[in-house]
C-alpha positions in Angstrom: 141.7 -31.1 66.4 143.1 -29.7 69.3 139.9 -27.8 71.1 140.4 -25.1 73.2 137.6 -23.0 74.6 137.5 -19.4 73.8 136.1 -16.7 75.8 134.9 -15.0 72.2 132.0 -12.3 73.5 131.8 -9.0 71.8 133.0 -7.2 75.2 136.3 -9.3 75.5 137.1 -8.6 71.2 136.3 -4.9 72.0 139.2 -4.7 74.5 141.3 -6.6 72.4 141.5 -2.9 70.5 140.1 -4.1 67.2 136.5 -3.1 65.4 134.0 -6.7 66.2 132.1 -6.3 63.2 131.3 -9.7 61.5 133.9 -11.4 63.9 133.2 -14.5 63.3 132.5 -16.5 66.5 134.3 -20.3 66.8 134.9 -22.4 69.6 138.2 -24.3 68.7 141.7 -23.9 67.7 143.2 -25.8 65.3 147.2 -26.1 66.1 149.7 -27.4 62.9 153.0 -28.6 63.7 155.3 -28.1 61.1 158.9 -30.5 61.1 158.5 -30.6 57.6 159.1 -27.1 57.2 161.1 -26.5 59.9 163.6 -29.6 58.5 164.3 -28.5 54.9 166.4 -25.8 55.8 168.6 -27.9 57.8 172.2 -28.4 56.0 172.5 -31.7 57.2 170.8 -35.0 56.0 168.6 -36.1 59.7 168.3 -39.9 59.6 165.2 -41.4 58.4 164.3 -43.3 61.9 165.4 -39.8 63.9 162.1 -38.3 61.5 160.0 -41.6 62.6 161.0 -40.8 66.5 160.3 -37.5 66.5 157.2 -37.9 64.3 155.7 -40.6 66.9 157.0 -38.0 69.8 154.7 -35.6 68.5 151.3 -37.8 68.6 152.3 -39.0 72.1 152.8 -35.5 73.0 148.8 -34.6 71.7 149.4 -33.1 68.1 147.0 -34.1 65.7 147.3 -31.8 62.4 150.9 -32.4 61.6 152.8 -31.1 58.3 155.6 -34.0 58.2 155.9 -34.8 54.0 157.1 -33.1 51.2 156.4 -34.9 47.9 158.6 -32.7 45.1 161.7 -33.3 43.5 165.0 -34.9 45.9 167.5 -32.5 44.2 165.2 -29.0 45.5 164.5 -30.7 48.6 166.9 -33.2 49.4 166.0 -33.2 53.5 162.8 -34.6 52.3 164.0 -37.3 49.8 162.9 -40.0 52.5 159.3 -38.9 52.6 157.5 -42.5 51.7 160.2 -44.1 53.7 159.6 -42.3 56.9 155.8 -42.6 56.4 156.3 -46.1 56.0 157.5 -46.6 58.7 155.6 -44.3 61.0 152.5 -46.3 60.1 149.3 -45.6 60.3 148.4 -43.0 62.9 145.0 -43.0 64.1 142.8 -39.8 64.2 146.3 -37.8 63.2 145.7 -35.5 59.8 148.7 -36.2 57.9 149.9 -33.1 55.6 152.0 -34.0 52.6 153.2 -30.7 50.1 153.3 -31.1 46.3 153.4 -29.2 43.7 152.8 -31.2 40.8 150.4 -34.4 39.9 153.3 -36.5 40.1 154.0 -35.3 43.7 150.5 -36.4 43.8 150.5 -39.5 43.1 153.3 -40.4 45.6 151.5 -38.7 48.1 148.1 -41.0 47.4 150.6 -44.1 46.8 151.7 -44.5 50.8 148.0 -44.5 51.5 148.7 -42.9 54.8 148.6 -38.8 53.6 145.2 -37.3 54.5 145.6 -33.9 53.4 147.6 -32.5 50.3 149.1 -28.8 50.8 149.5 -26.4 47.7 151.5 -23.8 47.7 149.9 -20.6 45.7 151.4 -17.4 45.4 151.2 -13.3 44.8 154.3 -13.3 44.0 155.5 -14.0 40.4 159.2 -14.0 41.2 158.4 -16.5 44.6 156.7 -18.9 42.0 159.3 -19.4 39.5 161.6 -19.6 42.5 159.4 -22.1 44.6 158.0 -23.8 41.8 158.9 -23.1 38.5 155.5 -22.0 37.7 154.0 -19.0 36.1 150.6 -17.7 38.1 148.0 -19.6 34.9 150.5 -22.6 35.4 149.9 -21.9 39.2 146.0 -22.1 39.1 145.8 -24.6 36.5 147.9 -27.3 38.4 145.9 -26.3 41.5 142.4 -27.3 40.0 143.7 -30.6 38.4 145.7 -31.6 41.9 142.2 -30.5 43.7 140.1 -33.3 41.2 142.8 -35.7 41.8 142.1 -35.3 45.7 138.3 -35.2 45.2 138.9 -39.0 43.2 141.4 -40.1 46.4 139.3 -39.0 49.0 142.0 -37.1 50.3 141.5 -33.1 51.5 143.0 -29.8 50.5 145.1 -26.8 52.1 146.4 -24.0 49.6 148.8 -21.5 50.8 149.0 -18.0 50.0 152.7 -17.4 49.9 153.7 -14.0 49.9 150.8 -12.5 51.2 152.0 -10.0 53.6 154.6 -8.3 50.9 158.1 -9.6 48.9 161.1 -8.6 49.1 161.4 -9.0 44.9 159.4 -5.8 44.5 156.2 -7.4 42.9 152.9 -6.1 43.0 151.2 -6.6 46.1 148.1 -5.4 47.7 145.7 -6.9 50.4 142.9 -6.5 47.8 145.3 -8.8 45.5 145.2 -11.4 48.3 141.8 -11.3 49.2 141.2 -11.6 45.4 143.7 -14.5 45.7 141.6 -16.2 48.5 138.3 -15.8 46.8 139.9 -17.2 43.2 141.1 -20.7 45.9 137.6 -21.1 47.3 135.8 -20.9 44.1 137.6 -24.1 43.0 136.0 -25.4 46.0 138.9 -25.6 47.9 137.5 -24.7 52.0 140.9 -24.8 53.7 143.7 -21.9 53.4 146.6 -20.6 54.8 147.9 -17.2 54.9 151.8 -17.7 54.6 154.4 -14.7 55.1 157.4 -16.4 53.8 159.9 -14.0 55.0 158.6 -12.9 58.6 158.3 -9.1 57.3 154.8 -8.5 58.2 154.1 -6.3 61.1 151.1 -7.4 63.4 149.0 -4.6 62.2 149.4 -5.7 58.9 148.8 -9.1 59.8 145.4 -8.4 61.8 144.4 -6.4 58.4 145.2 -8.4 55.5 142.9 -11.5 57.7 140.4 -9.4 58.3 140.3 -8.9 54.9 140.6 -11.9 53.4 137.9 -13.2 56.2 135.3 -11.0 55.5 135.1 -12.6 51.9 135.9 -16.2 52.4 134.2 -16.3 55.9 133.2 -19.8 55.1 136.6 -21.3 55.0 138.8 -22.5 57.3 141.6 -19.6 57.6 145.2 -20.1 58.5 148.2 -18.6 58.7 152.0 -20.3 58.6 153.8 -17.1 59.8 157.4 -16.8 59.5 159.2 -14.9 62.3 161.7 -14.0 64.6 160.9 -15.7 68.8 160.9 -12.3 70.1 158.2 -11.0 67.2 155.8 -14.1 67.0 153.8 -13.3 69.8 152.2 -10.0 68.3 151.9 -11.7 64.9 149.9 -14.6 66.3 147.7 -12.2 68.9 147.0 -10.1 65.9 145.8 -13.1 63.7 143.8 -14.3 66.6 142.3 -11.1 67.0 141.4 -11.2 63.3 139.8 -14.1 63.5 141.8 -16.6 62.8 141.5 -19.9 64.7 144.2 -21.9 62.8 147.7 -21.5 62.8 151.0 -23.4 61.9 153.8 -23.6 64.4 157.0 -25.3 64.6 158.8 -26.4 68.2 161.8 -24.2 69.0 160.7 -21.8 65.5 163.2 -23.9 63.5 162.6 -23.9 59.8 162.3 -21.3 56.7 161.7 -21.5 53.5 165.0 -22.1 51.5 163.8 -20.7 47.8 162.2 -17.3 49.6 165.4 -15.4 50.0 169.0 -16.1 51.3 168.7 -15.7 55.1 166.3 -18.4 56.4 163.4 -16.8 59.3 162.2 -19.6 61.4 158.7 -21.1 61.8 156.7 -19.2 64.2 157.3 -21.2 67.7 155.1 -23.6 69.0 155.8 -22.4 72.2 155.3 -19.3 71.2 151.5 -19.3 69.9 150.7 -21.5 73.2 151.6 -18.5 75.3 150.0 -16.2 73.1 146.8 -17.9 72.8 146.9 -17.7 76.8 147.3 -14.0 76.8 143.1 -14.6 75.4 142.3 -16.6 78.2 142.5 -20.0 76.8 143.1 -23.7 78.0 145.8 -24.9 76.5 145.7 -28.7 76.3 149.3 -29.0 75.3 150.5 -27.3 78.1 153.1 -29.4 80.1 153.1 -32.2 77.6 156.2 -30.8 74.9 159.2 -31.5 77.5 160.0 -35.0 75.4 159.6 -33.3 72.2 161.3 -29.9 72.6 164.3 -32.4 73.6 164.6 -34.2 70.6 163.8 -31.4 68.4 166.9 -29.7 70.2 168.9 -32.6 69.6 168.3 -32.2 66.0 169.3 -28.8 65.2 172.3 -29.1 67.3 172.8 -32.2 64.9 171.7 -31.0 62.0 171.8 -27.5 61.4 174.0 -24.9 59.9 174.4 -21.0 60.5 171.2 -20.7 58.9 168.8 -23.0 60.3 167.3 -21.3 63.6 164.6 -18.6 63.5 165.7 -17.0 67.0 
């Protein structure tokens, strides 16, 4: 984990322009970097030892929660076809959490089978429509998969992260309400599941929005770990992630240089909120920022690969 220490008291929240009540008080930030996600919209196969580079660049550069695997079906993600490949020959990584995404048992298994994924990621949704896109699921299909992938992680040893996808609005015009993703949230921790991520998919949600629909979700599943994986323009990710912050959040997912998107939400692509990005924000609040100074390596190889590998609709800024 990435610790940073906070300057949390009720006076400094109070400025911040938000209510305090049940603000929940931690002391670290958890920081996930994201080249899986911000990869699969590439147009462009990148080369499996280019992955293993820029994987290893990332450790040496002080990340240790990284989202690097995707363990579903070559022809829906075909960037990620070279997932136990790359992972092979990364190695093992010592005291680096290891994200792999499936969404099926069989994306389980080769996710348990390279011995070297420490968390599997679920993607969950409000959105009907975003689920048969995504996943080919209907929501029972949704929930039922997600409790037989979390006993298969229980029997591994291996830990869990659901996403809420969706959860700030759709663009498909599907029911949504925050009330419907709190619900959502409270439905994910009753299967026991303590770690969850907030997604919006498309970057629509306004920071006021944002800092609401966390509250809200927070003050029922206060217990869990909260995320969010925002999607956004460079110029609006600030806001978002201050707003999240201020919510309580103390995790957040990030991708250098905001590449990424996901491909099945709609047809333009809106980048991965920038690592860059959430490591000013967070020192708008007065943090340390251990990364700071320490991404020059990385931001240049990740620049090298979108000028490489991207098409028209690859970058988020």
């Amino acid at each position: 984990m990435i610790l940073i220490s906070v300057d949390c008291s009720e006076a400094n929240v109070a400025l911040l322009g938000y209510s305090v009540s049940n603000f929940p008080i931690m002391e670290s930030i958890k920081l996930i970097e994201c080249p899986r996600d911000a990869w699969q919209g590439l147009k462009r196969q990148i080369p499996t030892q280019r992955k293993v580079e820029y994987l290893r660049g990332l450790v040496a550069a002080g990340f240790r929660h990284i989202d690097v695997a995707s363990f579903v079906s070559p022809k829906a993600v075909p960037q990620m076809a070279d997932s136990e490949e790359m992972l092979e020959q990364v190695g093992s990584l010592k005291d680096v959490e290891i994200i792999g995404i499936v969404v099926n048992e069989k994306g389980v298994e080769r996710a348990i089978a390279t011995g070297l994924v420490s968390t599997l990621g679920y993607p969950c949704s409000i959105s009907e429509t975003f689920l048969l896109r995504n996943q080919n699921q209907s929501p029972e299909e949704n929930q039922a998969v997600l409790k037989r992938i979390k006993d298969r992680a229980d029997e591994a040893g291996l830990a869990m992260v659901a996403y809420i996808s969706m959860a700030f609005g759709n663009p498909y015009g599907d029911p949504w309400s925050e009330e419907k993703v709190a619900e959502a949230a409270r439905t994910i921790a009753g299967m026991g599941i303590s770690t969850l991520s907030i997604a919006d998919t498309v970057g629509a949600a306004e920071p006021e929005l944002v800092h609401r629909v966390l509250a809200a979700v927070l003050r029922d599943c206060g217990e869990c770990e909260m995320g969010v994986h925002m999607h956004s323009t460079r110029a609006g990710a600030t806001p978002k992630v201050l707003a999240a912050y201020d919510a309580g959040c103390r995790r957040f997912d990030a991708a250098i240089g905001g590449l990424g998107g996901c491909p099945f939400a709609q047809d333009e692509l809106v980048g991965n909120v920038p690592t860059e990005e959430v490591l000013r924000a967070l020192q708008q609040r007065g943090l340390k920022l251990p990364l700071e100074g320490r991404l020059s390596a990385v931001a240049a190889m990740n620049a090298a690969i979108t000028d490489e590998f991207s098409g028209d609709k690859a970058r988020g800024d």
